[in-house]
N, C-alpha and C positions, 0 to 999 in steps of 0.2 A: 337436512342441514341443521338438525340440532343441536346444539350447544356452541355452534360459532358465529361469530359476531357478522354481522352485513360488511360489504370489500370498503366501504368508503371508512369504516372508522381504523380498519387495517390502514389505511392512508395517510389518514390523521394522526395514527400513535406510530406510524413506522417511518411514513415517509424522509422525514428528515434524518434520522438514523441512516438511510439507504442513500437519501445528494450527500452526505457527509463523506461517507462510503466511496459513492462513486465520482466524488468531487478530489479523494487521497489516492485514489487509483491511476484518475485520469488526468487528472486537472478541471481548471471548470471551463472548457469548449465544448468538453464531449461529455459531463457529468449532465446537464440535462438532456441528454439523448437515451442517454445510460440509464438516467430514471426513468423517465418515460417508457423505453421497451422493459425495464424490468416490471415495471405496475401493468403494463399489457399482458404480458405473458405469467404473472402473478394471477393476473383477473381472471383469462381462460382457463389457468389450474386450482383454482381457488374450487371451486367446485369437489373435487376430489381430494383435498385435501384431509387429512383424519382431523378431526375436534381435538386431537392433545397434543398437538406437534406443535415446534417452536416455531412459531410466526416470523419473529424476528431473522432467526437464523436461515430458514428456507429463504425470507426474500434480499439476506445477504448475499446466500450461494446464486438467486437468480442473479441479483449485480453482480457478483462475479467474473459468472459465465458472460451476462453482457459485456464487461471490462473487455474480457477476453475479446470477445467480438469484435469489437469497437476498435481496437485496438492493431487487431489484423485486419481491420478492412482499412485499418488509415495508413499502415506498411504499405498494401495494395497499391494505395491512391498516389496520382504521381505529383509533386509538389510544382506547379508554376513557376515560373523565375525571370527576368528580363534577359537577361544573358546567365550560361554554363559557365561557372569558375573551373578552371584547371584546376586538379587533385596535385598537391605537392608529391612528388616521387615518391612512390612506396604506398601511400595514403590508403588506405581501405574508403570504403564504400559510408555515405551519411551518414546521421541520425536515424535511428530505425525505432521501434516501440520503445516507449518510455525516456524517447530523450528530451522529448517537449518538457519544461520547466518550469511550464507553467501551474500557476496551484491560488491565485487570489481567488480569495472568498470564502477557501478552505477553512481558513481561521481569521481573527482578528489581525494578524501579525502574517504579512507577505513574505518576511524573512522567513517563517517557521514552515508555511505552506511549500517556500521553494524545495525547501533543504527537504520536506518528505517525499517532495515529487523527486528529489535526486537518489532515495533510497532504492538500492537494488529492488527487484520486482517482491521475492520473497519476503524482504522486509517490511515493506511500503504493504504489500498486500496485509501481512502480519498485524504490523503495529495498526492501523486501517478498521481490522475485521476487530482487533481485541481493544484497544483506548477508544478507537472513536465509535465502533458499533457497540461494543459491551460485550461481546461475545466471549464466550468460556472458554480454551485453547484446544477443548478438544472441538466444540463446535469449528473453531478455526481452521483445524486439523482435518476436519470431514470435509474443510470445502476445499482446502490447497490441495490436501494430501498428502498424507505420513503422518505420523505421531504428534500426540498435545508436547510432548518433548521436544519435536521438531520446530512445531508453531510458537512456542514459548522460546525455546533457542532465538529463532527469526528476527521474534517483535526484543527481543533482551539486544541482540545485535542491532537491531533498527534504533531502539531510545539509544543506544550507545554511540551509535555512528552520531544520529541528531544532537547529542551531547557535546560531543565534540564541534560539528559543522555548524551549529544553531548558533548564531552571533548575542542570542540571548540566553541562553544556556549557563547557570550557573557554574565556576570553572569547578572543575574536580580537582579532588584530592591527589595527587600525585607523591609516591615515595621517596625520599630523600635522596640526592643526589648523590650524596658518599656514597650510600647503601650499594646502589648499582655500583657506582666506580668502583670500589673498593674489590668486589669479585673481580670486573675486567683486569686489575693491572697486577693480581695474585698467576690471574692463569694464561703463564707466560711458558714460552715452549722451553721445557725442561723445569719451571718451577714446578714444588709440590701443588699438590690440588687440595 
């Protein structure tokens, strides 16, 4: 075991990195359960682990796969209720992974926690794994799967959506209103183009 450090100060320098993680994933019910089995199952592989591998990054991919987990065994579970409400006609079936909303504690700002817990999975995963862990897109890439292209795609769509949805979000630039109009009322059926 030489040249890597003893599991507890892996704890001390990662831990928080990894409730942040699985605080943007899950929200915070199931973010200290998340850590917890990720530091368990971290510990028992910590042993076999190579002395030049990215610390950080292996126990992002363990939160990960816990998210993962966690996440399908809560679809599983069946939700309690006083009374069954009638589905309006047509209605599909509840809230299923990732529709819980919840995200306080995730950040300072409850508004900002909600809107990333509204990010599609790939986003939310995205933006998650590369601003809040510090991960490099291709490490990102190795744990979602497909290309640092793909994982940068994701998280660029994820700041974007939250740009928009984030009630504290600086407004954007928007291009002049003639501009567009000006094309729509040229290309009329039988105007020139």
């Amino acid at each position: 075991m030489t040249g890597k450090p003893p599991f507890d100060r892996i704890v001390s320098a990662h831990g928080s990195t990894v409730l942040r993680v699985c605080r943007a994933i899950l929200g915070p019910a199931d973010a200290d359960d998340a850590w917890s089995e990720t530091f368990l199952s971290a510990l028992k592989a910590y042993p076999d682990l190579p002395a030049d591998a990215n610390v950080e990054a292996w126990l992002v991919t363990i939160a990960h796969r816990k998210a993962i987990d966690l996440t399908r065994a809560a679809a599983r579970r069946a939700i309690p209720v006083a009374e069954t409400p009638d589905p309006p006609p047509g209605a599909r079936g509840g809230g299923g992974p990732g529709s819980d909303t919840g995200g306080a504690g995730l950040v300072a700002d409850d508004d900002l926690a909600e809107a990333i817990t509204r990010l599609p999975a790939k986003q939310k995963q995205a933006v998650a794994y590369h601003y809040l862990a510090g991960l490099p897109y291709a490490d990102v890439a190795a744990i979602l799967g497909g290309s640092a292209e793909a994982a940068r795609r994701a998280a660029a769509d994820g700041v974007a959506s939250l740009r928009r949805s984030y009630p504290g979000a600086a407004p954007q630039a928007t291009p002049p209103a003639t501009a567009r109009t000006s094309t729509r009322t040229t290309a009329r059926k039988g105007a020139p183009r």
